[in-house]
N, C-alpha and C positions, 0 to 999 in steps of 0.2 A: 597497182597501176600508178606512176606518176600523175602528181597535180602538179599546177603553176602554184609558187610560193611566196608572200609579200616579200617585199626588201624591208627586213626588218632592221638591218644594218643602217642601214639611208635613208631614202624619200619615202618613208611611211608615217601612217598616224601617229603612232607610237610614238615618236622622236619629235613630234611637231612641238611640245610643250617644251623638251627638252633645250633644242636649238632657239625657241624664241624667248628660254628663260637667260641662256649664254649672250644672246645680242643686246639684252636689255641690261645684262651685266658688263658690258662692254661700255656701252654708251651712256650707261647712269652714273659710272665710276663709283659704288660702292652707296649712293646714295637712295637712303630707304628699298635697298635692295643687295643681295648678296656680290661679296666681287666674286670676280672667273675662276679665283681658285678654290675659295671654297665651292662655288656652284658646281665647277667638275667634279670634286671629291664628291660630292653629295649626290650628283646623279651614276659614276662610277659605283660608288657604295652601293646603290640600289639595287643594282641588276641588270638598270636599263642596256639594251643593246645598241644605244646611240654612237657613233662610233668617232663622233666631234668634228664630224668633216659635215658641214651641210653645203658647200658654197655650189654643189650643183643641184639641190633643190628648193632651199629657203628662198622666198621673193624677195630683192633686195628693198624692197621697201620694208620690208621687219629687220632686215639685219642694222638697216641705217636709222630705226627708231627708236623713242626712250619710254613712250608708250603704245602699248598693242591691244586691241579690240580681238579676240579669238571669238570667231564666228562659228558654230561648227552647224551646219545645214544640215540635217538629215535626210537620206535619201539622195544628196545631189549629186548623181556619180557624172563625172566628167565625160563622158560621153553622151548622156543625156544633153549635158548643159552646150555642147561643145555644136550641135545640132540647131539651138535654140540663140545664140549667142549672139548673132547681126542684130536680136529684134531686144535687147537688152543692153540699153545705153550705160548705165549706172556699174552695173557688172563691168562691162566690157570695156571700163576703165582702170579695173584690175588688174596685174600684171604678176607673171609666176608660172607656174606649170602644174606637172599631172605629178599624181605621188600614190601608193599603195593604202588600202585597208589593209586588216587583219584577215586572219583565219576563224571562226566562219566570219562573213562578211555580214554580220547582222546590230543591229543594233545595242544592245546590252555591252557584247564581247567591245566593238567599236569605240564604246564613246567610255568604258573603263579604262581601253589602253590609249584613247585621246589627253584624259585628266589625269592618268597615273604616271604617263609615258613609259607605258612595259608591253612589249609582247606579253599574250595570253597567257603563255604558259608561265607567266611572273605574275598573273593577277587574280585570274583563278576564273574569272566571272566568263565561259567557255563555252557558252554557247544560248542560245534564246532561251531550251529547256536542258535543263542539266539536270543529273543523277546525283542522289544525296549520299551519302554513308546507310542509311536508312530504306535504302531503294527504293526511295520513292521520285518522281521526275515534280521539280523545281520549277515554273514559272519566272526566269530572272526581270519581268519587266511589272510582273504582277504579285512575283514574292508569292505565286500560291502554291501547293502542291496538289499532283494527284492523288486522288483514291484516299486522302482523307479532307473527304469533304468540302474540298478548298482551304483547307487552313494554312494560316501565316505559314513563310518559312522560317529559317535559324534566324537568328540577330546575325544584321549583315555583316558585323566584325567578324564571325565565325565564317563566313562566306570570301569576303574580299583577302586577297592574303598581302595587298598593300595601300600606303596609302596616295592621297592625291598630289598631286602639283608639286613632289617633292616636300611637301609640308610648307611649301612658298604663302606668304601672305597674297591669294588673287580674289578679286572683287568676281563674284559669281551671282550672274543675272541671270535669275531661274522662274519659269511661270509656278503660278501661285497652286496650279492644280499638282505639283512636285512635291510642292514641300513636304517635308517629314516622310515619303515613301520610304521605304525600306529600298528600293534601288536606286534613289537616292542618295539614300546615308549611304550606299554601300561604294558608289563608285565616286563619289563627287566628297565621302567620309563628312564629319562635323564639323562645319567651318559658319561661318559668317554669311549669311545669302541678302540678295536684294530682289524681293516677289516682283512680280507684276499681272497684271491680268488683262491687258489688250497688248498690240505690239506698240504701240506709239507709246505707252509707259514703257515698253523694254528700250526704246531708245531713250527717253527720260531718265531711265534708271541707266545705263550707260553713259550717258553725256555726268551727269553726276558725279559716277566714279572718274573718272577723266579729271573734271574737275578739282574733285579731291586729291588728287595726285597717283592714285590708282597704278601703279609699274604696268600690269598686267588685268586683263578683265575679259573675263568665260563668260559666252552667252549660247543659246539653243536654241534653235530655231525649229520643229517639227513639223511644219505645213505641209513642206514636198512630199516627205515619205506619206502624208496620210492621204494627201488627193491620190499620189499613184498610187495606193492599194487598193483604193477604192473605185477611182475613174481610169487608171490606165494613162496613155502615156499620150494622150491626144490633146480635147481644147481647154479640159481640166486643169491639165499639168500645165501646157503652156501659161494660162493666164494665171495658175500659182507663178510661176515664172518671172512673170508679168510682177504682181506683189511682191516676190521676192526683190524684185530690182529695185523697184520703190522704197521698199525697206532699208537694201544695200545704200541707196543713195541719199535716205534721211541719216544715216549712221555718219557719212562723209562728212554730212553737214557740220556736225557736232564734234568732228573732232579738234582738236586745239594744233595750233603748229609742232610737228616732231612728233606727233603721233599717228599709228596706222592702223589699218584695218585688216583683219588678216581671214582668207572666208579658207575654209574647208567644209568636208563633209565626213560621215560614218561608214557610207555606203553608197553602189549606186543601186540599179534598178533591172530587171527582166522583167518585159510581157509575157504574162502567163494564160494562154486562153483555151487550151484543155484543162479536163478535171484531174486532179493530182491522180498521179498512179499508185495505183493500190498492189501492195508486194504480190508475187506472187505463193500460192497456200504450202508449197515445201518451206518457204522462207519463213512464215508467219507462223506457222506451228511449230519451229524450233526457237520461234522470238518470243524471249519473256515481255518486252515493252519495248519502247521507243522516244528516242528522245533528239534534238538539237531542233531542225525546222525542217519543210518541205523539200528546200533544195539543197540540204547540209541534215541527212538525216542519219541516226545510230540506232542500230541493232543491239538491245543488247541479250546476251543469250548464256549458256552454261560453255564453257571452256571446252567441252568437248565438239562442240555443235560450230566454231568459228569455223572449220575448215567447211565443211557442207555449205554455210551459208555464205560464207565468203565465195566459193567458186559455183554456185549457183546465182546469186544477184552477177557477177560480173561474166557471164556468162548472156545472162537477160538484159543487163543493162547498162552496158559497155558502149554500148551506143549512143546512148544520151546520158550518160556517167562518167564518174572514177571510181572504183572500188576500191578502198583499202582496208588496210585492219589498225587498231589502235596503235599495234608497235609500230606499223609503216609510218602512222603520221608521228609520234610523236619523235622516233628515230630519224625521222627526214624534217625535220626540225619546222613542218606545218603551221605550230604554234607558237616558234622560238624557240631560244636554246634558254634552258634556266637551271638553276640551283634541283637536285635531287631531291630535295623535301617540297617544292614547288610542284615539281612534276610528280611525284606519287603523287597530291592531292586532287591535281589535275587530272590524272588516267583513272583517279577512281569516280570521276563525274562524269567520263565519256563511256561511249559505249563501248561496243568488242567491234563492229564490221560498221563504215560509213559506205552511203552510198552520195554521192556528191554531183548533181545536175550540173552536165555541160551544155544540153540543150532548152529549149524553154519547155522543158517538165518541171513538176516538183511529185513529190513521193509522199504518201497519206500516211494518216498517221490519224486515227477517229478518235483519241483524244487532245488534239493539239485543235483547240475552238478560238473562234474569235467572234465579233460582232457583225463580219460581215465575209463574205468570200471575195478571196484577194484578186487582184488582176495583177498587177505590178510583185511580184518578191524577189526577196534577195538571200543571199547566204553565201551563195557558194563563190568558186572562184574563175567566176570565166571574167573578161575584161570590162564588160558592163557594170560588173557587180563591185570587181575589186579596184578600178582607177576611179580616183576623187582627184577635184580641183585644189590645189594651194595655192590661191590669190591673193595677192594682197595692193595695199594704197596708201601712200604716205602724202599725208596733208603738208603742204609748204605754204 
């Protein structure tokens, strides 16, 4: 079954680092920053699928800047915000449009091909829970596995198969409860970081790098995604909303003239107010385990058993699903189109059969725990989940 696919080509995350590393190369003229032509050879080389046309999606206030603030909001899918918008001054001084996540639409996969600027299938980090070499399912946010015990996963170098920012010197403002994680080092790799532990030091430590002369500066912001998983999309969210602007608008403050603010997000949001569905028992007795998240989840099974399970789940669940099988997605280029040795490493972390929530379901899975049951999730790729904001603000 057909899914909707990012524009990996274009107005996606992926490419967001990419296009605001060419504007800054433009405008800096080669000072303490790459010029245009090495910077295209170097994102060329990589893999990235940028395809150096952004002029219909980048804000022009980053194209006409010499330093950029990357915001990246988690959770803030543009349809969310889009609703909430009259009551959010500071925001709504932003200017830009809507642009794509990745495939699945979660967190982990999102914010590696934000800092790497690669479709998935060039980074590896493929999903919330992924499949080892080892078969054992992976934790990417928590680095733990199953079924032994919780223990660490690989060293993220053996995990991530690139690295960040093009290898760009960027100022990265990351809270203090990051540092050293193993996902981490894996997606954001070992660079230089500036800690903080309230938000009024993350703008502190922002204004800072600016100051220093900083071309480029990565920051994170995780409020949104955690009120909605937990309170849902009502006076919670709003008045994180509310803070978020607040915060938007102390960032303004600080910025120096010729420099801009640029907000995106990872992902957006679905209300989830039934209990995940649980497979049905032909499906689950030919499944050895399960792995990705609720609404982006994989079967995986013995090679003989993909046909069965395949045309039984999309039989049952074609109605608030997509059913496909590993080759469908990675042949209909779900993840990106990449390098062969990319993609094997990739297909051996996914499963055999996805079933992928088009309605507000998600799909159980009794080892996939967290600290609380979710109301708000994300993964898959209906329009809630996969359109984020590309804002941006140039201080004059």
């Amino acid at each position: 079954m057909i899914t909707p696919k990012p524009d990996y080509e274009s107005g996606c995350i992926s490419n967001v680092i990419a296009a605001t590393s060419l504007a800054l190369a433009k405008n800096r003229g080669g000072y303490d920053w790459p010029t245009s032509d090495n910077l295209e050879e170097t994102i060329a080389g990589s893999n990235s699928t940028y395809s150096f046309d952004c002029s219909s999606w980048l804000p022009r206030s980053t194209v006409e800047s010499n330093q950029v603030v990357v915001l990246v909001v988690d959770g803030l899918g543009a349809l969310q915000l889009d609703q909430h918008l009259g009551h959010l001054p500071n925001i709504s001084k932003l200017r830009g449009g809507v642009i794509d996540s990745v495939a699945p639409t979660t967190t982990a996969t999102a914010l590696t091909s934000i800092a790497t600027g690669k479709a998935p299938i060039n980074h590896g980090i493929i999903g919330y829970r992924i499949n080892l070499s080892d078969n054992h399912i992976m934790n990417t946010l928590t680095w733990r596995c199953d079924g032994l015990d919780g223990a660490w996963g690989p060293e993220p170098s053996s995990i991530a198969l690139s690295r960040s920012f093009f290898d760009l010197e960027v100022a990265v403002i990351s809270k203090i409860v990051f540092k050293d994680t193993y996902f981490s080092r894996a997606y954001l790799g070992e660079r230089n970081f500036r800690f903080f532990r309230t938000i009024s030091s993350m703008v502190g430590e922002i204004k800072t790098s600016l100051a220093a002369g900083s071309p480029l500066v990565y920051s994170y912001y995780e409020g949104v995604d955690n009120v909605a998983h937990e309170f849902g999309l009502g006076d919670h969210y709003f008045m994180e909303l509310e803070f978020l602007d607040f915060y938007v608008g102390e960032i303004l403050k600080v910025l120096p003239k010729g420099a801009s603010l640029l907000v995106t997000a990872d992902h957006g949001q679905v209300e989830i107010l039934d209990k995940p569905i649980r497979m049905d028992d032909f499906i689950l007795d030919r499944t050895t385990r399960m792995s990705g998240e609720g609404r982006f989840r994989w079967l995986h099974c013995d090679p003989s058993q993909v046909g069965a399970i395949y045309e039984c789940a999309d039989e049952l669940y074609r109605d608030v699903g997509w059913v496909i099988t590993k080759e469908e997605a990675l042949e209909g280029g779900l993840f990106g189109q990449g390098a062969k040795k990319n993609r094997d490493v990739v297909a051996s972390r996914l499963g055999d059969v996805a079933v992928i929530a088009r309605s507000e379901v998600a799909f159980y899975d009794p080892l996939e725990t967290g600290p609380m049951e979710l109301i708000c999730r994300h993964g898959s790729l209906t329009d809630a989940e996969l359109k984020v904001p590309l804002i941006g603000y140039l201080a004059d």
